[in-house]
C-alpha positions in Angstrom: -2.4 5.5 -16.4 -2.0 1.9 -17.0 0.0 1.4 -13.8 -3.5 2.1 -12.2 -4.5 0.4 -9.0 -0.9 -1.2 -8.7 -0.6 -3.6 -5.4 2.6 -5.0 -5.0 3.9 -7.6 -2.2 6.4 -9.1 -1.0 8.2 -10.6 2.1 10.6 -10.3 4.9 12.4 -13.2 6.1 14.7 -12.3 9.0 14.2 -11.8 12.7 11.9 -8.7 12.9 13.7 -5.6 14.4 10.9 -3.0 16.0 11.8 1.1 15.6 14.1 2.2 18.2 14.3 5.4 20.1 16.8 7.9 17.6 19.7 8.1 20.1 22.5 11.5 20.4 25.5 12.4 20.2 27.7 15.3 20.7 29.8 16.1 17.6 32.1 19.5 18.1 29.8 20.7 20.9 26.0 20.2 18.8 24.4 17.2 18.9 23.6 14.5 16.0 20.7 12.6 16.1 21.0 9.2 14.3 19.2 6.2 14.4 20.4 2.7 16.4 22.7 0.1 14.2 20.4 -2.7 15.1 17.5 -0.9 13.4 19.5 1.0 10.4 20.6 -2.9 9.6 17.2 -4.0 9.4 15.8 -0.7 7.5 18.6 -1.3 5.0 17.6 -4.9 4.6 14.3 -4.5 3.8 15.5 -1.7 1.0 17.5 -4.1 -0.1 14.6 -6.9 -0.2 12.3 -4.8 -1.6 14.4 -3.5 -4.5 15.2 -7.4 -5.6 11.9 -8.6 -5.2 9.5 -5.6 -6.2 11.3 -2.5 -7.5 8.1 -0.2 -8.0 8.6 3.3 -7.4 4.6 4.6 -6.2 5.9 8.5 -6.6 3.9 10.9 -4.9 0.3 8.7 -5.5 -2.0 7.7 -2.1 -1.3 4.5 -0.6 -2.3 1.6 1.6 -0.2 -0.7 3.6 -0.6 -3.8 5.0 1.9 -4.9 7.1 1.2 -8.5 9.0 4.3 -9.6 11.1 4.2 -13.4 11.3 6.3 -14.8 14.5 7.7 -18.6 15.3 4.9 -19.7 17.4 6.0 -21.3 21.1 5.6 -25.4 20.5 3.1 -25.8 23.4 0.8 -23.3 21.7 1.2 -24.8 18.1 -1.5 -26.9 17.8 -3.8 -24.3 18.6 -2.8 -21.8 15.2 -5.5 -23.4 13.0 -8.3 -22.1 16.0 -6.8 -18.3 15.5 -4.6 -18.0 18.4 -4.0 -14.5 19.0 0.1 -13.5 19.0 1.0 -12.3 22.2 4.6 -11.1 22.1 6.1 -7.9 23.2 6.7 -6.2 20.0 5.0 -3.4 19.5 2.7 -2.9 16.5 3.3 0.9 15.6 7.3 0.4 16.1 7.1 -2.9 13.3 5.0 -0.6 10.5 7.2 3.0 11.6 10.5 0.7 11.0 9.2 -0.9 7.4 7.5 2.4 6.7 10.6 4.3 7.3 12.7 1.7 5.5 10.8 2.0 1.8 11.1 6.1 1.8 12.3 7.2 -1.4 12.3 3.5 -2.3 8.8 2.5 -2.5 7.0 5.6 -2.9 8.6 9.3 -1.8 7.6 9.6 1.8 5.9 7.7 4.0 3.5 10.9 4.9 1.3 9.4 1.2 0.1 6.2 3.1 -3.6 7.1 3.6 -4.7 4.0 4.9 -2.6 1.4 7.6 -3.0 -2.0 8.9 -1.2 -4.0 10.9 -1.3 -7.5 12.6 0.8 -9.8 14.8 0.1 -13.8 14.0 2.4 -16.7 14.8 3.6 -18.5 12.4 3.4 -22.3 11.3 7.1 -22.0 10.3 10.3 -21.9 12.2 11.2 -18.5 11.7 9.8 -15.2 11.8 8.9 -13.5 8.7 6.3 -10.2 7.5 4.4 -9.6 4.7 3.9 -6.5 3.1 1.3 -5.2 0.8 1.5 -1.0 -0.8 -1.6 -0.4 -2.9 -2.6 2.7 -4.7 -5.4 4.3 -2.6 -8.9 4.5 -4.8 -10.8 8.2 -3.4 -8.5 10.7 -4.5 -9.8 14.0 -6.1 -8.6 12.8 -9.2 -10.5 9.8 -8.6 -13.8 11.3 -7.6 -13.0 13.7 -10.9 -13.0 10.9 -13.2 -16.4 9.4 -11.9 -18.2 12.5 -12.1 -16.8 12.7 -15.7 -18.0 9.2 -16.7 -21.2 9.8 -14.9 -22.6 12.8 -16.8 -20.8 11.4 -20.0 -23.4 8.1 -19.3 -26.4 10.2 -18.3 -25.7 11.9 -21.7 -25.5 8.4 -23.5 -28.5 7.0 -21.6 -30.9 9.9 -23.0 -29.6 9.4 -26.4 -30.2 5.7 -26.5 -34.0 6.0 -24.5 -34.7 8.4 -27.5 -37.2 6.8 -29.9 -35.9 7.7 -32.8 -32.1 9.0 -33.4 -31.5 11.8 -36.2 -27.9 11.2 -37.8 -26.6 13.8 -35.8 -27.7 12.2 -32.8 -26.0 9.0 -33.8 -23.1 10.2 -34.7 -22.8 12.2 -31.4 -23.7 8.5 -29.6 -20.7 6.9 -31.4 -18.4 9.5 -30.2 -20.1 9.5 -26.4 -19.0 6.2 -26.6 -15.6 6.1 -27.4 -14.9 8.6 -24.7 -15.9 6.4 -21.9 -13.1 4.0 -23.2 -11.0 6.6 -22.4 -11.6 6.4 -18.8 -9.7 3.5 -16.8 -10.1 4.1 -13.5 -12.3 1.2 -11.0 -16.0 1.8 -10.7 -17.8 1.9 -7.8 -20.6 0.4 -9.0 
């Protein structure tokens, strides 16, 4: 469990392609779905950029995304970035995350059905290109999670009333000491 809470990030520099529509064809009278070049080339890029910058495999663990898709900003509206301009180009937000999302299965984690939690943003960018950032976090409220705390709860309920006794017998501190090293056993982030 040391790869706990792992967060990783990293960055897409390239013109940003949104999801197309999966397009057919007829092959021997049945038809093949498959997806558009222009977006399979950008899927396979950001593989590509995520394996050389990050290479974390997540498994099958709960995540969250962030996804914020940064474009060149028109120069007339430039000066206004600092004051929070809003980005108001015609990509859609859902088809930028479903292409990245798409693109890190089997990759980043095993399927993109394990992100619990999804934001996304549009912002123009200072720079001369466009560019997103990515961020895949493990996911803190899981059973396993809520296990653990209710574990380290009683465990410190049970410590508490040892140490608010006023006097300990030996048995009672020797059963403190071992209390004790059990909760270093836990490594998980508390809520409180």
């Amino acid at each position: 469990m040391s790869e706990y809470l792992k967060n990783v990030k990293f960055k897409i520099i390239s013109p940003i392609v949104t999801k197309a529509r999966p397009k057919a064809r007829v092959i021997n009278g049945y038809a093949q779905m498959y997806t558009p070049k222009k977006t399979s080339v950008y899927e396979n890029f950001i593989k590509l950029n995520y394996q050389e910058k990050v290479n974390y495999f997540f498994g099958e663990r709960p995540l969250e995304v962030v996804i914020v898709a940064y474009f060149k900003c028109p120069n007339a509206l430039k000066k206004y970035i600092p004051f929070g301009i809003k980005c108001a180009n015609h990509k859609d937000l859902d088809n930028i995350a479903k292409t990245i999302l798409d693109a890190l299965n089997g990759v980043a984690y095993k399927d993109d059905k394990q992100v619990q939690e999804l934001h996304v943003a549009k912002k123009y960018s200072d720079t001369d290109y466009d560019y997103v950032e990515v961020s895949i976090g493990d996911v803190v409220g899981t059973i396993e999670d809520a296990k653990q705390m209710y574990d380290y709860e009683k465990l410190s309920q049970e410590i508490s009333k040892l140490e608010n006794k006023k006097v300990l017998s030996a048995k009672d501190k020797e059963r403190l000491i071992k209390l004790k090293e059990q909760t270093n056993n836990f490594c998980f982030p508390l809520p409180f």
